[in-house]
N, C-alpha and C positions, 0 to 999 in steps of 0.2 A: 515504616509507613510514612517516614517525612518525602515531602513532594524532594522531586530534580531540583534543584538551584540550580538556576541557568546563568547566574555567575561563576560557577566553578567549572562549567566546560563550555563547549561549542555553545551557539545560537540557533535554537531551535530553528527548523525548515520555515516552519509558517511564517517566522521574522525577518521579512526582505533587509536586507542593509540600508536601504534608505528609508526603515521604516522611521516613523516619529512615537513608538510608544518609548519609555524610559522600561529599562529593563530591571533598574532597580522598584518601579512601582508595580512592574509585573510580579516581582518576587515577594515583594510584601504584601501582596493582593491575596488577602484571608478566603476562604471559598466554603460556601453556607450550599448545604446541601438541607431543602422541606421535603419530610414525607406527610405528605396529604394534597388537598386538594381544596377549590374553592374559594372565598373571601379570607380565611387561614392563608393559606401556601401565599395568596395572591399579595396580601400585607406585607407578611414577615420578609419576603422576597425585596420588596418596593423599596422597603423602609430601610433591609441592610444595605441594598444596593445604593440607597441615596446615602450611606456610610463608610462607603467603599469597598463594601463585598462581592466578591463574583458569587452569583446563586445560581442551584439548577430544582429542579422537582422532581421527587418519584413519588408519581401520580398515583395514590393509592386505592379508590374507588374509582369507577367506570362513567363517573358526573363530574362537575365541575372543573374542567380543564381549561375555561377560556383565557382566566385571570393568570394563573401559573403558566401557560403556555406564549399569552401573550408577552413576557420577562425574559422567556429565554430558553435554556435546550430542557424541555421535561423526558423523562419515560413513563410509560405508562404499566404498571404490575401487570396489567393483561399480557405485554408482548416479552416484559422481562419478568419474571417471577421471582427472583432474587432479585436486590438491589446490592449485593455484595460484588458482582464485577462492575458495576458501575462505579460504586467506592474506589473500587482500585483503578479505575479511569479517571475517575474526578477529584479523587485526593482531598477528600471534605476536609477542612480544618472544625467544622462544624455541623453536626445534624440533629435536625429540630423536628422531632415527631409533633404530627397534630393531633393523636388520640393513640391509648395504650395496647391500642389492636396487632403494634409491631411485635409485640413479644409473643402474638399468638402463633406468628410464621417460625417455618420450619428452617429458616434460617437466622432468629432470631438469637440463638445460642452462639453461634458463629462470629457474630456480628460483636457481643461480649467479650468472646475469646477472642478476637482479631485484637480487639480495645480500640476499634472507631470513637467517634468522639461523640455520643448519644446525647442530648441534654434533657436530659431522665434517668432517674434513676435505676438501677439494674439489679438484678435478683430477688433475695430478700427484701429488699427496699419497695420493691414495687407494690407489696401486699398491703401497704397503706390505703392503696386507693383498688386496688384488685378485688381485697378480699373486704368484705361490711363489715359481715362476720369481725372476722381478725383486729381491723381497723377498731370496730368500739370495745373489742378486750383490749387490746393494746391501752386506748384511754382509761381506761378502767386499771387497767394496771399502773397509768404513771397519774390518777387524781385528776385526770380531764371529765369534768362531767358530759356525759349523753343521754340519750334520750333510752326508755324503756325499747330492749330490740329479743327480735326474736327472731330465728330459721324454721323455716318446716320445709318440708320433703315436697308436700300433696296438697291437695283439699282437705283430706279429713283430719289431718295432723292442724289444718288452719283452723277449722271448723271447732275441734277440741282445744285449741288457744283461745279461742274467741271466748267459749264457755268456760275457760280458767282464768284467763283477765281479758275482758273486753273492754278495751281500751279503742280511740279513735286513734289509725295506724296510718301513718305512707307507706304505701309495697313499691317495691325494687327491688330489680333481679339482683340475686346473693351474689356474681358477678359481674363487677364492670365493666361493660363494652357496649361500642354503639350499637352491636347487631346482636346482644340481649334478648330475649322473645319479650321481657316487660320495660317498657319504660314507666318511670317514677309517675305514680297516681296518687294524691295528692286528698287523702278523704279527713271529713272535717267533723266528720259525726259514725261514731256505733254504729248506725243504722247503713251510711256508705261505706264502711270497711266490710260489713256484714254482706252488702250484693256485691262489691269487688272480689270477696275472694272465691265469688262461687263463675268467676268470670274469667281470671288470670290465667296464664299457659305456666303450666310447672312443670316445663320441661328442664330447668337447673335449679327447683325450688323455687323460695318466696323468700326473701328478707322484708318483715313487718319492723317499723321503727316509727314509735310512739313521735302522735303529731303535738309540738309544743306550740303551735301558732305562726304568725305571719314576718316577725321583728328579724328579718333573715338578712345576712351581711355577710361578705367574704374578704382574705386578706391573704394576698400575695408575698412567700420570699420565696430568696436565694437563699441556699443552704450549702457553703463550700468555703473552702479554708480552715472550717473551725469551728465559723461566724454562721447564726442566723442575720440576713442583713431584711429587713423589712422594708417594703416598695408601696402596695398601694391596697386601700381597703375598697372593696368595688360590691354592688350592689348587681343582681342579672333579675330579669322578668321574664319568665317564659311562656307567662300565660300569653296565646293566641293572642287576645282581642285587647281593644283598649277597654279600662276598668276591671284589668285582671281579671277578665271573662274568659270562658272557650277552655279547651284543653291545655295540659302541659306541653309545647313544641319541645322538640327532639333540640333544641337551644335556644338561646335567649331570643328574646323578640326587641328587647329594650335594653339599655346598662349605662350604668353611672361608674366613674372610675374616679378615685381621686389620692393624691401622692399623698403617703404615711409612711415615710423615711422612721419617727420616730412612733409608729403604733399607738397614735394616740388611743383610740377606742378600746387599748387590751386582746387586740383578737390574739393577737402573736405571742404573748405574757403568758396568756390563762390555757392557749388551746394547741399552742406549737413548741416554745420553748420548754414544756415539762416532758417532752418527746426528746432532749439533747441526748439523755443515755441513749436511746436506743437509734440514733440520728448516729452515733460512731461506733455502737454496735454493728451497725447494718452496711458502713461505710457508704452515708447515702450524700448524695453530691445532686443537684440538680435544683429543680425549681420547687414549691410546694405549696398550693391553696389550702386551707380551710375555709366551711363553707358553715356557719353557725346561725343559730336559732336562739336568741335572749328571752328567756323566760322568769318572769319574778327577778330583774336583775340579773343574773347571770347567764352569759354565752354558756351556751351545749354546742359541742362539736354534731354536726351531721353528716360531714363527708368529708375526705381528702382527696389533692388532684392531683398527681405529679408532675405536672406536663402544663406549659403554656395552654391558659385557657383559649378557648375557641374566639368569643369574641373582647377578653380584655386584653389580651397580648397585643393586637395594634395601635390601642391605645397608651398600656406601658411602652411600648419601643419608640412612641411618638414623644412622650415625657420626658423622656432621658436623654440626654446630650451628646453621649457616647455608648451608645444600644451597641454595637459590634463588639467593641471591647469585651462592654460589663458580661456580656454570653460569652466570649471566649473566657475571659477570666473564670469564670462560675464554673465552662464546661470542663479546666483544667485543673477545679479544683484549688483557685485562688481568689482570695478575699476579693469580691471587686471596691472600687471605689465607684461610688453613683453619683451621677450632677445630674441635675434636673432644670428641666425648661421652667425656671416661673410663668412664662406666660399659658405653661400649658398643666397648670395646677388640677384641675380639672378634665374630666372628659366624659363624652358619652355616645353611644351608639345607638341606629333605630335599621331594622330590618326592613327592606321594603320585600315580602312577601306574593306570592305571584298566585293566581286564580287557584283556589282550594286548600291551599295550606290551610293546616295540618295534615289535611284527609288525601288519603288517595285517593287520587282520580283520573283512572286510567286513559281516556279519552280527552286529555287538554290539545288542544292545535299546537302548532308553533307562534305565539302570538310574537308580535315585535316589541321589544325595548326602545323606549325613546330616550332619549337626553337632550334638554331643550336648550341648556349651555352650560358652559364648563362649572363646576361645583367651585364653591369657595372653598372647600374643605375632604378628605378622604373619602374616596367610593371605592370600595370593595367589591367585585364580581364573586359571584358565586351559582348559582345551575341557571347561566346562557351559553347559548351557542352563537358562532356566528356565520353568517353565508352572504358573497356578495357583498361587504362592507356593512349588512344588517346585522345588528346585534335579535335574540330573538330568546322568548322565554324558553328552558329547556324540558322538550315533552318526553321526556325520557319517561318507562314505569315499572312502577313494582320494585327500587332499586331505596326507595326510600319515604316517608309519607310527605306529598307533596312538594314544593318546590320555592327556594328560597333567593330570589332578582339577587339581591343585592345587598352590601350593608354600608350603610353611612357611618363614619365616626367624625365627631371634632370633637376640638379640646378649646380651651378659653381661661382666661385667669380664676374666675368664678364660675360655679356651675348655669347660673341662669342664662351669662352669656352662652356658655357651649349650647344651651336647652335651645333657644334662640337660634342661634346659626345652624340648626342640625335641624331643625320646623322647616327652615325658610330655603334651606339647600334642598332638603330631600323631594321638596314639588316641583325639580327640575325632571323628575323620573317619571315616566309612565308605561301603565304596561297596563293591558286590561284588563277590571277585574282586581287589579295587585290593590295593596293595601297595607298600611302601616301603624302602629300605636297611636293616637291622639294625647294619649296622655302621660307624655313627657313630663313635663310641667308639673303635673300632680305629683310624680313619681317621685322627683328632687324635693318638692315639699314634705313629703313623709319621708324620705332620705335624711334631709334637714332637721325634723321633729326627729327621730331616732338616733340620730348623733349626739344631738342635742343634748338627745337624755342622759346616753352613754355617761357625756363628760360632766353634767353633771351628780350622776351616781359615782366618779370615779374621784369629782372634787369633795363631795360629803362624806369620803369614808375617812 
């Protein structure tokens, strides 16, 4: 599966003889292949290219195609349905899923057995984040505390939980995927678990998993060579509104990202490294989130992710000095070595959201997207379209709830600055109607208080 070296024979056609590329930079030109779409694809693409990677996309929802399309050659799943002769057209050195939806396709198996170069983990491995169920016995087996969890089938099986321990529950569908019939509902009293479950679609069950509060923190590694190697502990916001109002959004609305090469906070200690038996059990290689809840002092696991998150992954690649590398390294299963940008200590993200997000709403126009001048800092596209040189919000419907402009990220040595530059950039954007958190600022302050505490619980033991 290794590419032609076009040093060991003739000169491919397309290269005139008086071309001026070096043919030795053509050969060691690494080639990132994104499957996904939107402010995702649009990043990961940007960021390797500005690294020296040739990228392409296989577009794998029917939205967000402006950002990946505008970098270079995409396909789209609609006109190819495998991306497996594409692989063998484009000879990825590298392929970076944006969500674990790949292994749902029917060519998903194939793609293992070929031994492309997935950076995710494959089979058994994936049930981390697949299966809840699995995922908190699994904790339970190697001493990671969780939270009280339970499965039911139905209603009435919820209904007789309720009446055997009625505890206050988060429901989420017992598999993970974005096209789930539940996304995570979020209830904070008896009395809201009690009208949620008489409302949920169970058509793959209910995973209930007792609510331990608000102290919620998450922590980024690589898992390859050997080595758990620790990256970044990041903070996401998904409630809709500013002041943690409105619904849970289908992803973050908000996010703080900041470099933990050495885990100060313990997430990676307490909630990843007692997972190492079964981490060479499973021969798992790839990336791994934990997404925890500290209650009375101690982190509870509530989720794992195998897969570059959605909106911290462009900020981790933006951190690191040599982002192309450290993924090749990882995806082949070799310790990376990590260097980090000081200046880019910090980081964070704000969504600029377009008219009705969360909700659908079937009848949005084509409104236009402005940019009033060039950002000081990263913009990510995600559902516009363009026509005529207008960028424009995308009225697409029914394909997912509402509609998300765009996402802002910066980074800055301190978080206040990033908070600052990412205010002051994002009101260069306008789109009618769109709208974005206010409450950044607050957010880093209870960021700050919570760390805070961490390190101090972890100085008095």
């Amino acid at each position: 599966m290794s590419r032609f070296c076009y040093l060991s024979g003739s000169i491919p056609l397309d290269i005139g003889i008086f071309s001026t590329f070096s043919l030795d930079k053509i050969n060691m030109t690494s080639r990132v292949m994104v499957l996904g779409v939107g402010a995702f694809a649009h990043a990961v693409q940007s960021i390797l290219q500005e690294d020296g990677a040739e990228t392409a996309c296989y577009l794998t929802r029917p939205y967000g195609h402006y950002g990946p399309s505008a970098l270079g050659q995409t396909w789209s799943s609609e006109d190819h349905p495998s991306p497996l002769p594409l692989f063998e057209k484009f000879q990825p050195d590298l392929i970076i899923p944006q969500a674990v939806a790949w292994a749902e396709q029917p060519w998903a198996a194939d793609l293992v057995q070929q031994g492309w170069p997935i950076f995710c983990p494959v089979d058994d491995a994936m049930q981390i984040e697949i299966s809840r169920q699995e995922s908190s016995e699994l904790c339970r087996q190697y001493g990671i505390p969780v939270p009280a969890f339970h499965h039911v089938q139905n209603r009435l099986e919820a209904r007789k939980l309720m009446q055997d321990d009625p505890r206050t529950y988060v429901l989420k569908n017992p598999i993970c995927s974005p096209f789930s019939p539940i996304h995570a509902i979020i209830c904070e009293s008896v009395a809201d678990t009690l009208g949620w479950i008489e409302r949920v679609d169970y058509a793959e069950g209910l995973f209930l998993q007792e609510y331990l509060g608000k102290e919620e923190a998450g922590h980024f590694v690589f898992i390859s060579g050997g080595e758990i190697s620790s990256l970044v502990t990041n903070q996401e916001f998904k409630r809709a509104f500013t002041g943690d109002m409105g619904p849970l959004a289908g992803a973050p609305l908000a996010g703080i990202v900041e470099q933990d090469p050495d885990d100060k906070y313990g997430l990676a200690r307490e909630l990843i490294h007692p997972l190492k038996p079964w981490f060479e059990k499973t021969g798992y290689t790839g990336p791994l989130q934990v997404t925890a809840i500290r209650k009375d002092g101690v982190w509870h696991a509530i989720e794992y992710n195998i897969r570059l998150g959605v909106t911290t992954t462009a900020l981790l690649l933006r951190m690191l000095k040599n982002p192309l590398k450290t993924l090749l390294n990882v995806v082949r299963n070799q310790t990376p070595v990590l260097e980090w940008r000081p200046e880019k200590y910090f980081g964070c993200s704000l969504t600029l959201a377009g008219y009705g997000y969360p909700y659908v709403v079937p009848s949005v126009p084509k409104l236009p997207v402005e940019v009033s001048a060039p950002l000081e800092c990263d913009l990510w596209w995600n559902e516009v379209d363009e026509e005529d040189g207008q960028l424009y919000m995308a009225n697409h419907q029914n394909y997912e709830m509402g509609h998300r402009i765009a996402d802002i990220n910066a980074c800055a040595p301190d978080m206040y600055s990033a908070v600052e530059l990412i205010e002051k950039e994002i009101r260069k954007l306008r789109c009618l109607s769109s709208y974005y958190r206010l409450d950044l600022k607050e957010l880093a302050d209870k960021n700050l208080s919570l760390f805070s505490s961490v390190k101090n619980n972890f100085n008095n033991k």
